[in-house]
BABA-428451 format. One line per field, with one value per residue (C-alpha): residue number from 0; residue in three letters; x negated, y, z. Coordinates in Angstrom, 3 decimals. Layout:
N
k [NUM;...]
r [ALA;...]
X [X;...]
Y [Y;...]
Z [Z;...]
# end
This chain:
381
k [0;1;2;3;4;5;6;7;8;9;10;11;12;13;14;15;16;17;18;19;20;21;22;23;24;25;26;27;28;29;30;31;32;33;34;35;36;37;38;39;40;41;42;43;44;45;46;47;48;49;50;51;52;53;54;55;56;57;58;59;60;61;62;63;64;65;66;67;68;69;70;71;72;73;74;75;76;77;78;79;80;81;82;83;84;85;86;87;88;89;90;91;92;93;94;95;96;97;98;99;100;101;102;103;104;105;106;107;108;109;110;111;112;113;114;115;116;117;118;119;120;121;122;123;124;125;126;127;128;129;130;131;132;133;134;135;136;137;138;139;140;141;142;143;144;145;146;147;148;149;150;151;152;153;154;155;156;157;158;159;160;161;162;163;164;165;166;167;168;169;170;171;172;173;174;175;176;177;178;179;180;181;182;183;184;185;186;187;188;189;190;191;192;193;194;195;196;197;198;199;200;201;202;203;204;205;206;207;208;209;210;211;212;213;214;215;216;217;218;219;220;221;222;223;224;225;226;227;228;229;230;231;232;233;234;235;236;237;238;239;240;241;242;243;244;245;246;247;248;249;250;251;252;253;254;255;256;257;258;259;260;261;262;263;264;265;266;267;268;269;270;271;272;273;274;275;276;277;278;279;280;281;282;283;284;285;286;287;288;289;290;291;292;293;294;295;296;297;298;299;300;301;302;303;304;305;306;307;308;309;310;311;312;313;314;315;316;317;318;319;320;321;322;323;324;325;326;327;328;329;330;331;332;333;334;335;336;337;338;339;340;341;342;343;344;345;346;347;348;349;350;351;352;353;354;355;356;357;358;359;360;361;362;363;364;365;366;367;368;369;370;371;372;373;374;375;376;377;378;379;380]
r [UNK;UNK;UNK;UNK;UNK;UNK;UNK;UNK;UNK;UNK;UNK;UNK;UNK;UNK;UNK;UNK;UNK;UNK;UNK;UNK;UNK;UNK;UNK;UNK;UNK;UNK;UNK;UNK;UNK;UNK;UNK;UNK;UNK;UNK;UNK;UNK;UNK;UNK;UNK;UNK;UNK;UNK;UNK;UNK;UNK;UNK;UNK;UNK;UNK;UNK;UNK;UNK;UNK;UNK;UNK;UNK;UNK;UNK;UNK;UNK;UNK;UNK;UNK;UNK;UNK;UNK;UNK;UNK;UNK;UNK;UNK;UNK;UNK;UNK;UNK;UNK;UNK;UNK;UNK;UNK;UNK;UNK;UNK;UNK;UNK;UNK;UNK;UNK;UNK;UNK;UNK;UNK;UNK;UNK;UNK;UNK;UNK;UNK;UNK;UNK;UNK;UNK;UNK;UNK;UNK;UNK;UNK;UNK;UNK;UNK;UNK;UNK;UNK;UNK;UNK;UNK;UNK;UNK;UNK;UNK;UNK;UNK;UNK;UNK;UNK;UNK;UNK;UNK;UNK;UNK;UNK;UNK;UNK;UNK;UNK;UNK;UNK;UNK;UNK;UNK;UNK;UNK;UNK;UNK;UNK;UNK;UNK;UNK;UNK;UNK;UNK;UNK;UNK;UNK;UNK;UNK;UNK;UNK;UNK;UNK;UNK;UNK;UNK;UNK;UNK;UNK;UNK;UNK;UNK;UNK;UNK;UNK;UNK;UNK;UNK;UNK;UNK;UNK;UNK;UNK;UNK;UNK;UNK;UNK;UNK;UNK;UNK;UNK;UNK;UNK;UNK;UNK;UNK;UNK;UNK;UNK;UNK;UNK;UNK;UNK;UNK;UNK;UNK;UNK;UNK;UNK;UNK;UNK;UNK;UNK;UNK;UNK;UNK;UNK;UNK;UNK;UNK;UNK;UNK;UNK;UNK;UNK;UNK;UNK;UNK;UNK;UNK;UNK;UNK;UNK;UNK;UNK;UNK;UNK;UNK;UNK;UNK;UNK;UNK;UNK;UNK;UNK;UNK;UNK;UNK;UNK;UNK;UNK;UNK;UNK;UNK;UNK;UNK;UNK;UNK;UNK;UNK;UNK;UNK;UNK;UNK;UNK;UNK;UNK;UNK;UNK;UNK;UNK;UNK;UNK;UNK;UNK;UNK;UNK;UNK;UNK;UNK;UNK;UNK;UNK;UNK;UNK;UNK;UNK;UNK;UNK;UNK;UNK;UNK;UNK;UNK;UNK;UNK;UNK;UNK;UNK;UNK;UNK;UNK;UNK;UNK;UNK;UNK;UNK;UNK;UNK;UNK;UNK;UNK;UNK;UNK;UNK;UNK;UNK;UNK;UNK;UNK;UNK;UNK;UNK;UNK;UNK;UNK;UNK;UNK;UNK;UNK;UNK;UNK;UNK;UNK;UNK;UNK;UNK;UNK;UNK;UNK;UNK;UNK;UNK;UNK;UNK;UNK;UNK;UNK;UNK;UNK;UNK;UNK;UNK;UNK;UNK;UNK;UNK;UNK;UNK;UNK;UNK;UNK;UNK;UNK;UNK;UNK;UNK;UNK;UNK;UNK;UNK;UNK;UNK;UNK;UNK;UNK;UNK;UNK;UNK;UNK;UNK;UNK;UNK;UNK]
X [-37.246;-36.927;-36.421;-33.498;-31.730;-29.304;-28.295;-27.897;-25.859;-23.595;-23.365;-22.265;-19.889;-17.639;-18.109;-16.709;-13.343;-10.474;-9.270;-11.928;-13.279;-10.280;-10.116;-13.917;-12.619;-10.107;-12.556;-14.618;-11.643;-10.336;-14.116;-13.913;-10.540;-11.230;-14.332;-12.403;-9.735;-11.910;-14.072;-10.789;-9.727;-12.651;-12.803;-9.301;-9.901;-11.941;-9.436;-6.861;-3.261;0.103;0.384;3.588;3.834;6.852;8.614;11.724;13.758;12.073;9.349;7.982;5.165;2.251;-1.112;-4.266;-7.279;-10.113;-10.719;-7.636;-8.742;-10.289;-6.751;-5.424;-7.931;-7.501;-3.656;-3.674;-6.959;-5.032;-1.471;0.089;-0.557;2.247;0.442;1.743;5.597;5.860;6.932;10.189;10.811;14.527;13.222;15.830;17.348;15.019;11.432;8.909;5.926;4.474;5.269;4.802;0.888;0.751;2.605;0.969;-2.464;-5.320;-3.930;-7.669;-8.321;-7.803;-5.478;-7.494;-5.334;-5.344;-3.926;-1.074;-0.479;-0.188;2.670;4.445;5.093;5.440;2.733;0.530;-1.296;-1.620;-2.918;-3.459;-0.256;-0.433;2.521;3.754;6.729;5.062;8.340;10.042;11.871;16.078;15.337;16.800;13.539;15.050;18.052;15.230;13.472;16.277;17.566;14.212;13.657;16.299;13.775;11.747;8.372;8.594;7.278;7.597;6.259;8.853;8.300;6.349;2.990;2.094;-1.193;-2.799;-1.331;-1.547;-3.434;-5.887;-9.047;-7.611;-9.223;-7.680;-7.940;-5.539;-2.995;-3.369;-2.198;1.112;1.498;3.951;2.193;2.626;2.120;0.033;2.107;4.234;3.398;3.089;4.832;5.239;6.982;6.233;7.817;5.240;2.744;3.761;3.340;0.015;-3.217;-5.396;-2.858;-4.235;-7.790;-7.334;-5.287;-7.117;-10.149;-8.409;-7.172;-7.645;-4.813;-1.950;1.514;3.225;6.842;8.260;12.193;13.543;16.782;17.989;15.493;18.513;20.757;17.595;16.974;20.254;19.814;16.886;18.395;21.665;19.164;17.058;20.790;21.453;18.640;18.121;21.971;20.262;18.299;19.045;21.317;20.317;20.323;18.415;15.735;15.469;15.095;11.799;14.066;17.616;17.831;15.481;16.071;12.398;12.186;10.143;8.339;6.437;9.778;8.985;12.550;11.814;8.504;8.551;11.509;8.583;7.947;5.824;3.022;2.618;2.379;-0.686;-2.516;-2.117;-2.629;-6.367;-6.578;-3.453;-2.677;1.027;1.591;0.962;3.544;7.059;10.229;13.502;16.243;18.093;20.866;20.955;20.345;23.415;25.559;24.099;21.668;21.207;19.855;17.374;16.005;15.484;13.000;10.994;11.046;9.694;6.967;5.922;5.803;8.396;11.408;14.863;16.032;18.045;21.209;25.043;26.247;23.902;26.273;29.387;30.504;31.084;33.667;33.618;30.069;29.526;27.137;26.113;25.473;23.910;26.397;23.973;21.057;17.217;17.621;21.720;24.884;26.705;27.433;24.897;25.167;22.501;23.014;24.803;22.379;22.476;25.203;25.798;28.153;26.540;27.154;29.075;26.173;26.955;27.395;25.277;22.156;22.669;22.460;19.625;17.764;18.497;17.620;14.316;13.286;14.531;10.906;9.251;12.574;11.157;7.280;8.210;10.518;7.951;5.043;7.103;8.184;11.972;14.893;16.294;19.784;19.303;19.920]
Y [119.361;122.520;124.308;121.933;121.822;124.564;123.453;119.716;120.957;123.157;120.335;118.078;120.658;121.057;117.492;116.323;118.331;116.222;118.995;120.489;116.842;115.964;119.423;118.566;114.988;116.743;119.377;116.124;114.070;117.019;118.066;114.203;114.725;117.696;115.513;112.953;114.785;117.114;114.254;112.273;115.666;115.340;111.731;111.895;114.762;112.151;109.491;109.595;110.144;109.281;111.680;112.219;111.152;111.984;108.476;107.558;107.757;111.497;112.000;109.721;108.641;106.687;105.182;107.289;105.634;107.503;111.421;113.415;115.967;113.335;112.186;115.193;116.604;113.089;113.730;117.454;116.174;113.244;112.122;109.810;106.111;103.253;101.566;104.430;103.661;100.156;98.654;100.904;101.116;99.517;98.093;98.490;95.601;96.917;97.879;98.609;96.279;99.786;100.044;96.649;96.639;99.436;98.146;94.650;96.775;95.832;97.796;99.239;100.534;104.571;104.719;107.138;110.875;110.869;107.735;108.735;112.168;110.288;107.920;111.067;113.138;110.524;111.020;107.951;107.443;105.971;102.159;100.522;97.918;94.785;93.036;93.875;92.756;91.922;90.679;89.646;92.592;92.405;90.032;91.725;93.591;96.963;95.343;93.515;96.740;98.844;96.270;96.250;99.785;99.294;97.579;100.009;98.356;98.411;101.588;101.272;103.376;105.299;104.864;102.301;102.730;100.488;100.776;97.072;97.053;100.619;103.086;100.476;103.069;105.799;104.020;102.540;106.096;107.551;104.265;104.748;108.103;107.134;105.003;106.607;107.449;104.071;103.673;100.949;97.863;98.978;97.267;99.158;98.039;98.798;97.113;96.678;94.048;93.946;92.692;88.916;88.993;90.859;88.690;90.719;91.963;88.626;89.491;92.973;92.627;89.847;92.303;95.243;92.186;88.142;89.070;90.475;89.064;88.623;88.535;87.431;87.709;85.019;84.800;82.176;83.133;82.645;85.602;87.691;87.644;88.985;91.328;93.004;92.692;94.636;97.500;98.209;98.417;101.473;103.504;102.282;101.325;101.039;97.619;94.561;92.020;89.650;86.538;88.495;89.347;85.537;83.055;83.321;81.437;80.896;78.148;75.954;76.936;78.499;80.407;84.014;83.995;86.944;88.788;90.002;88.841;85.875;85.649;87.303;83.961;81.340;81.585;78.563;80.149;83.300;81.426;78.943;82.528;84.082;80.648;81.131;83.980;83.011;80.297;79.314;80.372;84.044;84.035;84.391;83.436;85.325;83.805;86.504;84.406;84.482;87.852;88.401;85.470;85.663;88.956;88.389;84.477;85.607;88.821;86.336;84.724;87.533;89.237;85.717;85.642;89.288;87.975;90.293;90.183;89.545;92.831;92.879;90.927;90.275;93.251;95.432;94.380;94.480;93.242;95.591;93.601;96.753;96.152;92.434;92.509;93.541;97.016;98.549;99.520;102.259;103.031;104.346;107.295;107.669;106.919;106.314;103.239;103.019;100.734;101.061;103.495;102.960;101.424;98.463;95.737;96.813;94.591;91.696;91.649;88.654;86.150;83.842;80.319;78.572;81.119;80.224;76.610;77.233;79.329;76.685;73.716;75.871;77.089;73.625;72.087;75.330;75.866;71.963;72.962;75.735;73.880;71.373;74.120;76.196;72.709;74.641;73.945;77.175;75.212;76.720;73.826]
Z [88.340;90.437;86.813;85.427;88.290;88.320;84.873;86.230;88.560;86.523;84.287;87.077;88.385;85.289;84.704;88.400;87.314;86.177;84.104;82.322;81.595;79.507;78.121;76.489;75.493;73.440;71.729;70.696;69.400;67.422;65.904;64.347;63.225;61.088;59.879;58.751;57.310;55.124;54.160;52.895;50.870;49.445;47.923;47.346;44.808;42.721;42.831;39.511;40.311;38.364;35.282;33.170;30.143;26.973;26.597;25.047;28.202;29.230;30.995;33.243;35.210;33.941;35.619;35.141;33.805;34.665;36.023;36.377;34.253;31.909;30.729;30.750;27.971;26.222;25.797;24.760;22.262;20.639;19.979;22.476;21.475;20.650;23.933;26.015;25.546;24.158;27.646;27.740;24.112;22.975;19.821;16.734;14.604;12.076;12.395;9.693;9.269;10.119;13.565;14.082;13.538;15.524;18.225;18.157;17.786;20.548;23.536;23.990;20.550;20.025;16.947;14.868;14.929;10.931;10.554;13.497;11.721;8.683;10.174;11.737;8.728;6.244;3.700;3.837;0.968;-2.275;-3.196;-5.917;-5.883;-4.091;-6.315;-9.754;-11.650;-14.497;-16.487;-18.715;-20.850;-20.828;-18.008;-14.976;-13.846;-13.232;-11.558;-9.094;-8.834;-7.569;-5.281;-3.570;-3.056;0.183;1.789;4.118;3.669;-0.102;-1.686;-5.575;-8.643;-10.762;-14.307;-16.110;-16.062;-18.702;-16.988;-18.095;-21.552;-23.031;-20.347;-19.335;-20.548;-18.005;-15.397;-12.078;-10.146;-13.081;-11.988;-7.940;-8.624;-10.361;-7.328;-4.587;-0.843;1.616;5.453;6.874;6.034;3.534;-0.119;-3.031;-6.010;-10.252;-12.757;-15.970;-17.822;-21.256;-19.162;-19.604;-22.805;-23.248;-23.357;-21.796;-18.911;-16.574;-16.758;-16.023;-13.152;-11.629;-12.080;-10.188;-7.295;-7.455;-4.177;-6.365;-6.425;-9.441;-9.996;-13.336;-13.380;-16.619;-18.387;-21.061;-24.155;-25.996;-24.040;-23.537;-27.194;-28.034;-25.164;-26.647;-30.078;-28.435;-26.604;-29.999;-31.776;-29.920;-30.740;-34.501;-35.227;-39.332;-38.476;-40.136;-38.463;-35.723;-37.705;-40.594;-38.333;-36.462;-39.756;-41.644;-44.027;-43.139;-46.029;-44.178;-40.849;-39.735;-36.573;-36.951;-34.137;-35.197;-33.907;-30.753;-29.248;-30.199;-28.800;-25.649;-24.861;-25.351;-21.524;-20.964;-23.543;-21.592;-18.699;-19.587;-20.127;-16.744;-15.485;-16.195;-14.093;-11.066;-9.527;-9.102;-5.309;-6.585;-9.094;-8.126;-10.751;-10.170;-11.909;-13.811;-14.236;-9.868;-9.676;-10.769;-9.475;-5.771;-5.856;-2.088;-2.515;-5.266;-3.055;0.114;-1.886;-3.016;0.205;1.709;-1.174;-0.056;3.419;4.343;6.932;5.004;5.555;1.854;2.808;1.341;2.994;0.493;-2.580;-3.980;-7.027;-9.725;-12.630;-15.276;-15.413;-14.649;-12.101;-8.610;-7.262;-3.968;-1.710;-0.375;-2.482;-1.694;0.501;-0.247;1.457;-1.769;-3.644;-6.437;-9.958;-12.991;-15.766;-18.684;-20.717;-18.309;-19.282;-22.991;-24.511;-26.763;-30.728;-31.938;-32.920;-35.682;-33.266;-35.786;-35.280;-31.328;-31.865;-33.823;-31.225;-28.582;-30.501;-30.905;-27.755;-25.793;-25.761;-24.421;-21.690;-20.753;-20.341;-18.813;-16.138;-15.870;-15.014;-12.654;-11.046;-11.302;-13.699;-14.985;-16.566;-19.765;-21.929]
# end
């Protein structure tokens, strides 16, 4: 005891002043306070913060999800997601079916960075077609065809590509490659107008997709014959007339249905073949007749059959009367009014009336199957 007690007694003399008690009180609070504070630095450094993101409006602030520096290397790795700006995004009157899967897309899936590069600059890429007008010639097809290119989500071949009736042995990779590049939920489309009438054109297709949609756009047989009597006229003006070509035997009145003109008018025939392969719901018939007497009534219905919105609408036509039927105010990827060429509306040859009658009286009980399969009365007779 005789050893501690100086100490004790220093100890109790600093601790019996007022002054330098409180001055000790103060070092202590102050040691815990530094504690405290570089202990909160510390956790805080872990803790995500708001990060600013590119949106629409400019840039604004966005919840972190994880690690600070975790987000930031996923934003400078990847492009920014749909997710990321959807909740301030002004949607326009029209959006592509494009944008809408991605924007309806599970909010915790990754779009893959291809697939957004892909959407960015517009290539896509190339699919076999998931709906083909597959007729009828002097129908109306191109007409159709042209009318749907306005819509964004339609993506359509060119040229024929006579792929199931004449190129069939280049293989299916040779046809995906005539097709143009699509985005995710855009359709891919071709027309080709000899595939109603080819036999083996069901099989084939129904092969490549038991899924495809098939449009068939029909005119009176009687006005479409004449049609394609009118279009082979101008390139072989030597031919022999229209009534020569249409009797077997004028004297007795006998149809040549060997004609192809003929022929290709016998609708409900063609139809009991791809039948076999298609049911009903995935064929579509376009009056031709309509397309030109309300163009905007007939395109409702196919976009509805494609399961598309009815972006195609009355203020996409005008009426053109040199021509006798409806053009595009504003055609694919142009500002300017836009009518088919000149080989489209070709005025008709003056048909003996007795070779009409004829022709009616003829194709009447196949315009009455046909009616009866489609479950739709065309007016023809």
């Amino acid at each position: 005891m005789e050893y501690y007690s100086p100490v004790f007694h220093s100890l109790h003399a600093f601790w019996s002043s007022p002054v330098k008690r409180k001055l000790l009180l103060l070092s202590i609070m102050f040691l815990v306070w530094v504690y405290m504070l570089y202990s909160c630095v510390g956790y805080c450094s872990t803790v995500p913060g708001p990060v600013m993101v590119d949106t629409p409006r400019g840039k604004e602030t966005a919840p972190a999800t994880g690690r600070r520096s975790d987000l930031v290397s996923r934003l400078l790795a990847k492009p920014q997601t749909w997710e990321d700006v959807e909740s301030d995004y002004e949607e326009p009157s029209v959006r592509t079916a494009a944008s809408r899967d991605l924007l309806d897309a599970d909010r915790e899936r990754v779009p893959d960075p291809s697939a957004m590069s892909s959407f960015s600059n517009g290539s896509g890429n190339k699919k076999l077609p998931q709906a083909i007008i597959i007729g009828v010639k002097k129908g109306g097809t191109r007409a159709l065809l042209e009318f749907l290119r306005v819509h964004p989500d339609i993506r359509a071949a060119g040229a024929e590509p006579h792929f199931f009736d004449r190129n069939y042995e280049n293989g299916l990779e040779w046809y995906r490659d005539l097709m143009p590049k699509t985005l995710e939920g855009q359709i891919t489309m071709e027309k080709t107008p000899s595939y109603f009438v080819t036999r083996e054109a069901p099989a084939r297709i129904s092969a490549m997709s038991r899924d495809t949609k098939l449009i068939v756009v029909v005119r009176d047989p009687v006005t479409r014959a004449i049609s394609d009597y009118t279009q082979t006229l101008s390139k072989k003006p030597d031919i022999p007339s229209f009534e020569s070509l249409t009797f077997k035997n004028r004297t007795t009145g006998l149809i040549d249905t060997s004609w192809s003109a003929i022929q290709i008018g016998i609708y409900a025939k063609h139809l009991d073949n791809w039948l076999q392969y298609f049911p009903m719901d995935q064929i579509l018939f376009v009056s031709g007749e309509r397309l030109i007497s309300d163009p905007a009534g007939e395109l409702g219905r196919v976009q509805d059959f494609l399961g598309l919105k009815r972006i195609i609408t009355d203020k996409h036509f005008y009426f053109n009367q040199t021509k006798g039927f409806p053009c595009l105010k504003k055609a694919e990827g142009s500002s300017k009014p836009h009518c088919l060429g000149k080989t489209k509306g070709r005025t008709h040859p003056n048909i003996d009336p007795e070779v009409v009658q004829r022709l009616r009286d003829f194709y009447r009980p196949f315009n009455m199957k046909f009616y009866q399969m489609t479950g739709h009365n065309f007016g023809w007779d």
